[in-house]
Backbone and ligand atoms as CSV (ligand in chain L), in Angstrom:
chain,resi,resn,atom,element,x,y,z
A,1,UNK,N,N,-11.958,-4.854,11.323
A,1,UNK,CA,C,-13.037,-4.142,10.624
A,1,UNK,C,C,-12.493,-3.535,9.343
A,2,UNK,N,N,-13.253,-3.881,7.856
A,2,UNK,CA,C,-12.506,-3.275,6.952
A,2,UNK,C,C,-13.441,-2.280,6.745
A,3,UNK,N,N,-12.713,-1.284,6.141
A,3,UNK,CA,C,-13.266,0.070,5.356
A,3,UNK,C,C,-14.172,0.042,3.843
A,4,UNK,N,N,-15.136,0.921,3.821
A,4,UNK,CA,C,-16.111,1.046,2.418
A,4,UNK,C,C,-14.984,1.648,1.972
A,5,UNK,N,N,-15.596,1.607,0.599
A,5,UNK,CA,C,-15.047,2.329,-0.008
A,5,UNK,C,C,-14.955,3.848,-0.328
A,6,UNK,N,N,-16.173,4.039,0.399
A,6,UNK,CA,C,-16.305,5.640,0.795
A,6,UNK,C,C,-15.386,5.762,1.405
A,7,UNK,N,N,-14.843,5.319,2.377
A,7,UNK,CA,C,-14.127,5.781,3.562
A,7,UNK,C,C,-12.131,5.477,2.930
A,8,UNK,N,N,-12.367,4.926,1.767
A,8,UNK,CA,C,-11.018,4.751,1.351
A,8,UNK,C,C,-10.610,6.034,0.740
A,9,UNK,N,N,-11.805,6.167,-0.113
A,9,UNK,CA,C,-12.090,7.620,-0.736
A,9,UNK,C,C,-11.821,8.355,-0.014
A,10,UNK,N,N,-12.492,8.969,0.752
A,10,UNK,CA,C,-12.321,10.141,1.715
A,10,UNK,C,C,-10.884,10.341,2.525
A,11,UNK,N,N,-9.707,9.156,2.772
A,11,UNK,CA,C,-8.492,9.283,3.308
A,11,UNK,C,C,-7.530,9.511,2.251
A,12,UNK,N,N,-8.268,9.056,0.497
A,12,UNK,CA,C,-7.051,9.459,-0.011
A,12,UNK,C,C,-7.110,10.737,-0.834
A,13,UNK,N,N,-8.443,11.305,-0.733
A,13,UNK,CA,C,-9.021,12.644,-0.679
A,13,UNK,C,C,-8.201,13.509,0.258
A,14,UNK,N,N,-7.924,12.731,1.294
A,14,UNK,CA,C,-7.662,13.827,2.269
A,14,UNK,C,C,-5.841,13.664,2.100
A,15,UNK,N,N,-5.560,12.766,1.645
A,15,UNK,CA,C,-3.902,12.724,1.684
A,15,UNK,C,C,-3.561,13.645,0.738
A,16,UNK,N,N,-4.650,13.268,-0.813
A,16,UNK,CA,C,-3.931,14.302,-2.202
A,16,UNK,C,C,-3.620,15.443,-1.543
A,17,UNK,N,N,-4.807,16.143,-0.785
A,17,UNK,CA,C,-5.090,17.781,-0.367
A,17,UNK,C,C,-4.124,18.349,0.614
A,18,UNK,N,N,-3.385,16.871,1.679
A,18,UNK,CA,C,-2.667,17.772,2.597
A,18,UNK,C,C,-1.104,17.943,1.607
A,19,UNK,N,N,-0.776,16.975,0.542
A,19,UNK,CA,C,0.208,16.520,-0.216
A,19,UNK,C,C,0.361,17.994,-1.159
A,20,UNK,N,N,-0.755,18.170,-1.631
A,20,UNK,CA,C,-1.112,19.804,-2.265
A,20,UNK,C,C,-0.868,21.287,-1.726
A,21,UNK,N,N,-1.457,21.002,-0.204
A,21,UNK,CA,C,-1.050,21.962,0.460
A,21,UNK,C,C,0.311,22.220,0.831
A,22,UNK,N,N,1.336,20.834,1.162
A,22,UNK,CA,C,2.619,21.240,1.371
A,22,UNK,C,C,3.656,21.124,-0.158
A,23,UNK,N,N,2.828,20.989,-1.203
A,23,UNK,CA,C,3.472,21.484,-2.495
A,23,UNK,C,C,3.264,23.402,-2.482
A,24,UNK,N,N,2.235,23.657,-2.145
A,24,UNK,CA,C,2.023,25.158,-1.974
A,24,UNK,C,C,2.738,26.283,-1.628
A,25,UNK,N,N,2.916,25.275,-0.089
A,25,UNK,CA,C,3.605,25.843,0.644
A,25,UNK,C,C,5.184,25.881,0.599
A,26,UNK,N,N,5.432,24.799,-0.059
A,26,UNK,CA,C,7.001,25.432,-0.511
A,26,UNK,C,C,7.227,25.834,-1.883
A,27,UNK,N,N,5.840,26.262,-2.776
A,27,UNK,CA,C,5.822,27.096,-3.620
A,27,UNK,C,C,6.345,28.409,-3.285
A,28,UNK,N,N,5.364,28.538,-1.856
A,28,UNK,CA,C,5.710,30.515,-1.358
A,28,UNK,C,C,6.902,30.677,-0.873
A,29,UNK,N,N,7.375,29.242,-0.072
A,29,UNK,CA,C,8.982,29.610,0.434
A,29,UNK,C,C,9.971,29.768,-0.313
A,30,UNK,N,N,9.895,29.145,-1.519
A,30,UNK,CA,C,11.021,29.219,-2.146
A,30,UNK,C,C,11.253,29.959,-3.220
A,31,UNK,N,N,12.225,30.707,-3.296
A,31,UNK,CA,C,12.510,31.454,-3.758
A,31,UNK,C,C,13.547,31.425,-5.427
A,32,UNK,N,N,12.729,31.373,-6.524
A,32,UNK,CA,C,13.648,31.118,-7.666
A,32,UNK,C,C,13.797,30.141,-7.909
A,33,UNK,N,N,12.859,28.321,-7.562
A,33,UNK,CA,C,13.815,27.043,-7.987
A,33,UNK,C,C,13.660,26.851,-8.833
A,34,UNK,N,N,15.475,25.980,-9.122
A,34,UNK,CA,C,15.363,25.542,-10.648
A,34,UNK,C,C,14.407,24.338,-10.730
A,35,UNK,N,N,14.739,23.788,-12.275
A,35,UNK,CA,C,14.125,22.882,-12.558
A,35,UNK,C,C,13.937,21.729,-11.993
A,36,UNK,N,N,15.402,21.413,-11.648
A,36,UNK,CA,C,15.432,20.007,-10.553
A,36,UNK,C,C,14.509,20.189,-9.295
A,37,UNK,N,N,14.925,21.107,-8.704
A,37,UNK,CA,C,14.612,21.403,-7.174
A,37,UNK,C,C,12.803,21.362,-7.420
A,38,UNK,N,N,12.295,21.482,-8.752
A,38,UNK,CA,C,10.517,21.396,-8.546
A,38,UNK,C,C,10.775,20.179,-8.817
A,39,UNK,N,N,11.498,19.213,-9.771
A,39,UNK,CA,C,11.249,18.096,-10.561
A,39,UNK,C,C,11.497,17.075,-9.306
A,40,UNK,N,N,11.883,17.558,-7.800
A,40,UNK,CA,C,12.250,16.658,-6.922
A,40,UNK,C,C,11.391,16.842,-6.054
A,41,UNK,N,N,10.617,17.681,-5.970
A,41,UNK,CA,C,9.324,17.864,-4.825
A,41,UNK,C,C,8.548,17.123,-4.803
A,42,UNK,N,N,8.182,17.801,-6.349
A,42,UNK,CA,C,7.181,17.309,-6.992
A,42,UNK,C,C,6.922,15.441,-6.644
A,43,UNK,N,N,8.523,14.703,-7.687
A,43,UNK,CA,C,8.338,13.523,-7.421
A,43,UNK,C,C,8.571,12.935,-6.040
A,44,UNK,N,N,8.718,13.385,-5.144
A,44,UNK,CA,C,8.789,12.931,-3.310
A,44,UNK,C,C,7.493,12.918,-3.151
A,45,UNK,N,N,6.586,14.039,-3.815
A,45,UNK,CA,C,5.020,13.734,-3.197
A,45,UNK,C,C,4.136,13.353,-3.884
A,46,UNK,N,N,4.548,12.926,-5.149
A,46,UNK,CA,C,4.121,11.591,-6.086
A,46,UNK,C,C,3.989,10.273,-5.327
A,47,UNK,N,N,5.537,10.590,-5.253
A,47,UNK,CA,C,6.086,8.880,-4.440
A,47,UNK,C,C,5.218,8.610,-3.240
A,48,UNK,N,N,4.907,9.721,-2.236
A,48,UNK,CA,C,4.684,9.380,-0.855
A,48,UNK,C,C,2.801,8.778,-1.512
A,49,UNK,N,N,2.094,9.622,-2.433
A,49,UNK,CA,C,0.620,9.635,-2.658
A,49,UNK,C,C,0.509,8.153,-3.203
A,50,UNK,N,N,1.400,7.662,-3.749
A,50,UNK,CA,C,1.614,6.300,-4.902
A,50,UNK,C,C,1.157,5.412,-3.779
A,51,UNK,N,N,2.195,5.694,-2.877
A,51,UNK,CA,C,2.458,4.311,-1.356
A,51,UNK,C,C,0.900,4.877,-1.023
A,52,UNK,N,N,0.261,5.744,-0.631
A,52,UNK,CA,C,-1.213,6.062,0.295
A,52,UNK,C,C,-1.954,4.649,-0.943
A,53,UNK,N,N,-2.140,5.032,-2.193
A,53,UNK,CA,C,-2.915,4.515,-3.201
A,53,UNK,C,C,-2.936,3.170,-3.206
A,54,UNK,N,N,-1.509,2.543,-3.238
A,54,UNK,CA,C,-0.993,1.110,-3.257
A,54,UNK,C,C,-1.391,0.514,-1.999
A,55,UNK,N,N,-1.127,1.155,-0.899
A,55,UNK,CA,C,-1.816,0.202,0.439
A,55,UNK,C,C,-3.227,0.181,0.715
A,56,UNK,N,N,-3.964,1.387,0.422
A,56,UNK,CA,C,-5.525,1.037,-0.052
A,56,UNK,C,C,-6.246,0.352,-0.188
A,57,UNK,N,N,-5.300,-0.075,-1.564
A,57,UNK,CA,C,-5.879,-0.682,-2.822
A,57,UNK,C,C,-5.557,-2.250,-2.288
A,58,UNK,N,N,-4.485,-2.595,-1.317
A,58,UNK,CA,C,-3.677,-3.565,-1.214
A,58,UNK,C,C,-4.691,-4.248,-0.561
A,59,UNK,N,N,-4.772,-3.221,0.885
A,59,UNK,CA,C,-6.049,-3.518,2.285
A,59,UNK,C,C,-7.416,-3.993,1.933
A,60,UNK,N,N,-7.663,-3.340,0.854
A,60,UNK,CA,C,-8.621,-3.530,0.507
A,60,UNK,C,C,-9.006,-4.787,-0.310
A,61,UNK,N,N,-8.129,-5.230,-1.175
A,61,UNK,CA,C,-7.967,-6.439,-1.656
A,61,UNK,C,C,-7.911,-7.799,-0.547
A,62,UNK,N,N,-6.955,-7.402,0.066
A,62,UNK,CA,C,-6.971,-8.613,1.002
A,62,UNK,C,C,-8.156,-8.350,2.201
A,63,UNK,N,N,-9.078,-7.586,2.040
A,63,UNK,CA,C,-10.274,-7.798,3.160
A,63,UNK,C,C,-11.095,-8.506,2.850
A,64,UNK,N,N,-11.195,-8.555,1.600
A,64,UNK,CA,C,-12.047,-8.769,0.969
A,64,UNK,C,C,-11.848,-10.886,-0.062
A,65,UNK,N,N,-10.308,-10.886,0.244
A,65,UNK,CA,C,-9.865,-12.604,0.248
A,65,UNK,C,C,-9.811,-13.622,1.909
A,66,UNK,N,N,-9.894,-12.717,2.376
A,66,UNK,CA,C,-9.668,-13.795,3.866
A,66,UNK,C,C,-10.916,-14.633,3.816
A,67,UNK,N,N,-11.802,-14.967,3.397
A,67,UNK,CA,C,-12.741,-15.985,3.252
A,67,UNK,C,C,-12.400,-16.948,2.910
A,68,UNK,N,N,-11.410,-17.427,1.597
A,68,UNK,CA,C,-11.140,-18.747,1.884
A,68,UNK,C,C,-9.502,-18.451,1.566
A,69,UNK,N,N,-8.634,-19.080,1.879
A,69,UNK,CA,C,-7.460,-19.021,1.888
A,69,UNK,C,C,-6.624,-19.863,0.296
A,70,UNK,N,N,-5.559,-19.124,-0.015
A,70,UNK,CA,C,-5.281,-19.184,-0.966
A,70,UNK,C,C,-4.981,-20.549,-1.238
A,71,UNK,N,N,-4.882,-21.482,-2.955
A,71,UNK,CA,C,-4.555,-22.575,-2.717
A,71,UNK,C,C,-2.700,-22.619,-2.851
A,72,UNK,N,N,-2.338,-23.567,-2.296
A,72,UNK,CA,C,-0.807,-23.619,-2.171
A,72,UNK,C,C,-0.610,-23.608,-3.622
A,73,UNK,N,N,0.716,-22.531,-3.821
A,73,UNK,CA,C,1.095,-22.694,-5.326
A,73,UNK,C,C,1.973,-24.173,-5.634
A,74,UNK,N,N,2.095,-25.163,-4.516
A,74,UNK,CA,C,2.694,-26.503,-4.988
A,74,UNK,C,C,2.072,-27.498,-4.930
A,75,UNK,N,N,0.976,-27.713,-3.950
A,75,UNK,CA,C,-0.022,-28.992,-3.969
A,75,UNK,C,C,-1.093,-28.729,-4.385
A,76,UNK,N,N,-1.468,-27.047,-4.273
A,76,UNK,CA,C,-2.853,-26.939,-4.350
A,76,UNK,C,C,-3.922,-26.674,-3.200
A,77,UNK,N,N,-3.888,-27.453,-2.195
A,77,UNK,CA,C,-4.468,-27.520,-0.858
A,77,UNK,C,C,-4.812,-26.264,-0.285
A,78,UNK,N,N,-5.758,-25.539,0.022
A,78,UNK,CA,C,-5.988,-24.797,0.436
A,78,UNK,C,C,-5.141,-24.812,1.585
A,79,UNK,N,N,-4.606,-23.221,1.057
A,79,UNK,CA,C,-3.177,-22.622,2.894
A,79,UNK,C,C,-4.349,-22.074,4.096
A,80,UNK,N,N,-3.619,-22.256,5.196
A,80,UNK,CA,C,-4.124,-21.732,6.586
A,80,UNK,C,C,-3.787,-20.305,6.610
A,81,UNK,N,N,-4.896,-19.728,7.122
A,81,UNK,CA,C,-4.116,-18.071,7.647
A,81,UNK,C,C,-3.328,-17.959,9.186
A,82,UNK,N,N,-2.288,-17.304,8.991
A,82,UNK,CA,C,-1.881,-17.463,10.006
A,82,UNK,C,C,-1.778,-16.393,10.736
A,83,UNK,N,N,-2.782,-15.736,10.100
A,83,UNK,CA,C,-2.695,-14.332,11.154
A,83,UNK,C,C,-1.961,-12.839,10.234
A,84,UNK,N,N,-2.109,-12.128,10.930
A,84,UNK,CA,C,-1.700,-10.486,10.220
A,84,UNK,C,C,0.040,-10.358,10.636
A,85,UNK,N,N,0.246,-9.870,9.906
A,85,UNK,CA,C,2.121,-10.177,9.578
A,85,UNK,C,C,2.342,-8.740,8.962
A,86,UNK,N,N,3.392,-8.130,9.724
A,86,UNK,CA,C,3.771,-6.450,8.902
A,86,UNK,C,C,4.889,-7.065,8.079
A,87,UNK,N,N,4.414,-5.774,6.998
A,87,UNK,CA,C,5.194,-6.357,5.957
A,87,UNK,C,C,5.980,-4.694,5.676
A,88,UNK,N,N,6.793,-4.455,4.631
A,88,UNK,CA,C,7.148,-3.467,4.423
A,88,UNK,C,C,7.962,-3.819,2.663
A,89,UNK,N,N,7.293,-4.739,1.893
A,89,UNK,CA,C,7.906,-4.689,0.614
A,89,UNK,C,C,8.512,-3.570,-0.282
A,90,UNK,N,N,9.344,-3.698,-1.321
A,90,UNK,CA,C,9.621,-2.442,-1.733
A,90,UNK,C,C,9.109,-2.560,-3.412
A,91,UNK,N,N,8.488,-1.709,-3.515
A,91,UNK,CA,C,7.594,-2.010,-4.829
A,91,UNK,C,C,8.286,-0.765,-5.928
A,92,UNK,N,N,7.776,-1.041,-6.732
A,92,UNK,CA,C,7.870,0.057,-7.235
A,92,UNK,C,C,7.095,1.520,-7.402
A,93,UNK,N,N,6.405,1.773,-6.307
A,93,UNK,CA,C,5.549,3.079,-6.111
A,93,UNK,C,C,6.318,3.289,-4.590
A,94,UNK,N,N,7.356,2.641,-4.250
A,94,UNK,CA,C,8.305,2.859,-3.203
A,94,UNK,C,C,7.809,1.839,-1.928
A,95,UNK,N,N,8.251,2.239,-0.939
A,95,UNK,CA,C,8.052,1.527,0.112
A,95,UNK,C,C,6.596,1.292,1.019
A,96,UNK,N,N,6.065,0.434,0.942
A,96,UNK,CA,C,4.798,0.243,1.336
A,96,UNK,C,C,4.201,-0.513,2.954
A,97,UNK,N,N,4.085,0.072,3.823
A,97,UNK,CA,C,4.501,-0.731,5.007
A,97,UNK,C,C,2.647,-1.086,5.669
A,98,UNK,N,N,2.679,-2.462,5.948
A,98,UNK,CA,C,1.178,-2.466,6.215
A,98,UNK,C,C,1.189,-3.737,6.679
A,99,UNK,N,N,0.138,-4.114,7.348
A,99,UNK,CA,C,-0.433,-5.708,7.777
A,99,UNK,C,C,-0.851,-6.416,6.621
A,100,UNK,N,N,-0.265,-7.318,6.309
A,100,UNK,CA,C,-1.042,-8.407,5.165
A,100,UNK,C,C,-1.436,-9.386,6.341
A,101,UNK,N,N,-2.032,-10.459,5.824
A,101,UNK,CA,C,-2.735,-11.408,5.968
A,101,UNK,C,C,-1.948,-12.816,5.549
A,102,UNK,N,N,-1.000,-13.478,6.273
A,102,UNK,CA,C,-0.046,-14.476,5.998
A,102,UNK,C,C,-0.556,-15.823,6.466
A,103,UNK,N,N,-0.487,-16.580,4.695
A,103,UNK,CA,C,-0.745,-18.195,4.713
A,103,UNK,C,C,0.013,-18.902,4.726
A,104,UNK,N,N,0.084,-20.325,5.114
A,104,UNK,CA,C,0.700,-21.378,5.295
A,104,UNK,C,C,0.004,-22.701,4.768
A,105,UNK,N,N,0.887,-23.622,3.864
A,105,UNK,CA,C,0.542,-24.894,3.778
A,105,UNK,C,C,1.495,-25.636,4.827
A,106,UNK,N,N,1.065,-26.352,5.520
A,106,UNK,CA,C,1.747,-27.125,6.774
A,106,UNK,C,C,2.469,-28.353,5.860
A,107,UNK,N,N,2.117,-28.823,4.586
A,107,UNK,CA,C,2.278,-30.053,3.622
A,107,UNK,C,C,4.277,-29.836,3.540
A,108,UNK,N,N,3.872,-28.382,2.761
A,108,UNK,CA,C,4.664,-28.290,1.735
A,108,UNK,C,C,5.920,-26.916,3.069
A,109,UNK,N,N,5.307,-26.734,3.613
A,109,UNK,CA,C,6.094,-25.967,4.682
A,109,UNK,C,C,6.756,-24.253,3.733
A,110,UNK,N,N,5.874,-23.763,2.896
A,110,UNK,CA,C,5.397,-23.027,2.582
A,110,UNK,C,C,4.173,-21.804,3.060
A,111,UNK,N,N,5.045,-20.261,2.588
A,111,UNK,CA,C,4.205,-19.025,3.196
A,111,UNK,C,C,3.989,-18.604,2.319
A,112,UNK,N,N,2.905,-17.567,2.165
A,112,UNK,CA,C,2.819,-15.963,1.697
A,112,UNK,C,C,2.118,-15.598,2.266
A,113,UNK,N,N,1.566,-14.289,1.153
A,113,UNK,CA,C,1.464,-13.184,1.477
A,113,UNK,C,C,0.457,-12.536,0.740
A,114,UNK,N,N,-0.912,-13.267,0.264
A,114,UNK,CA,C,-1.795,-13.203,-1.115
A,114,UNK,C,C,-2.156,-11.633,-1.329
A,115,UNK,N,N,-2.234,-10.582,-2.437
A,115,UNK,CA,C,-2.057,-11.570,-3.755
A,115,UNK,C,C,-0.721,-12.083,-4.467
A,116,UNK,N,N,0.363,-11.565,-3.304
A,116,UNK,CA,C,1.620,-12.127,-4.352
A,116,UNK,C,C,2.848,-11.245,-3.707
L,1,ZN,ZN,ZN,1.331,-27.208,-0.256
C-alpha cells in the first residue's frame, strides 16, 4: 500500500518537529558551546532530516513506477520485477536504508534498482 502525499507530508512534518525539539533540548543542556559543537548538531540533524526527505521522495517515486518495469539499459526489453530488495546505498544526504523494487533482464543477466 503506498502513501498520499498527505500522509508523506504529515511524517516529515512530524520528523522536522521531533528533529527541532531535540535541537532545543540540547540548546538548554548545554552550557556555553562553541562554534563547532553547534556547527555539529546542527549538521547530524540536517543529515538525519536529508535521509527522512530522500527515502520519501525515493518510496514514493518507485510506487508510483512498478506498473511497467524498466527497459534493460542493454537490449532494451522490458526487465521483470523481482520483488522488494533492502537496500542501504550511501548517497550523499548520507545513508538511506529502505525497500526498492529490484529488476531483472533474464537476456542480458542484468539487475537494478530503478530510478538508478
Ligand atoms: Zn537485457
Amino acid at each position: 500500500m503506498s502513501s498520499t502525499s498527505e500522509q508523506r507530508r504529515a511524517r516529515l512534518v512530524k520528523e522536522a518537529e521531533s528533529l527541532i525539539d531535540e535541537l532545543l533540548d540540547w540548546n538548554d543542556n548545554t552550557s556555553e558551546p562553541n562554534l563547532t559543537q553547534i556547527e555539529d548538531v546542527v549538521l547530524e540533524l540536517r543529515e538525519r532530516f536529508s535521509e527522512e526527505m530522500a527515502r520519501e521522495v525515493i518510496e514514493a517515486q518507485e510506487a508510483k513506477q512498478l506498473v511497467v518495469g524498466p527497459p534493460c539499459p542493454k537490449c532494451g526489453q522490458e526487465m521483470r520485477y523481482k520483488g522488494q530488495k533492502g537496500v542501504a546505498p550511501q548517497t550523499w544526504v548520507g545513508d538511506v536504508a529502505f525497500e526498492r523494487g529490484y529488476y531483472h533482464c533474464a537476456k542480458c543477466k542484468l539487475g537494478l534498482f530503478p530510478p538508478g
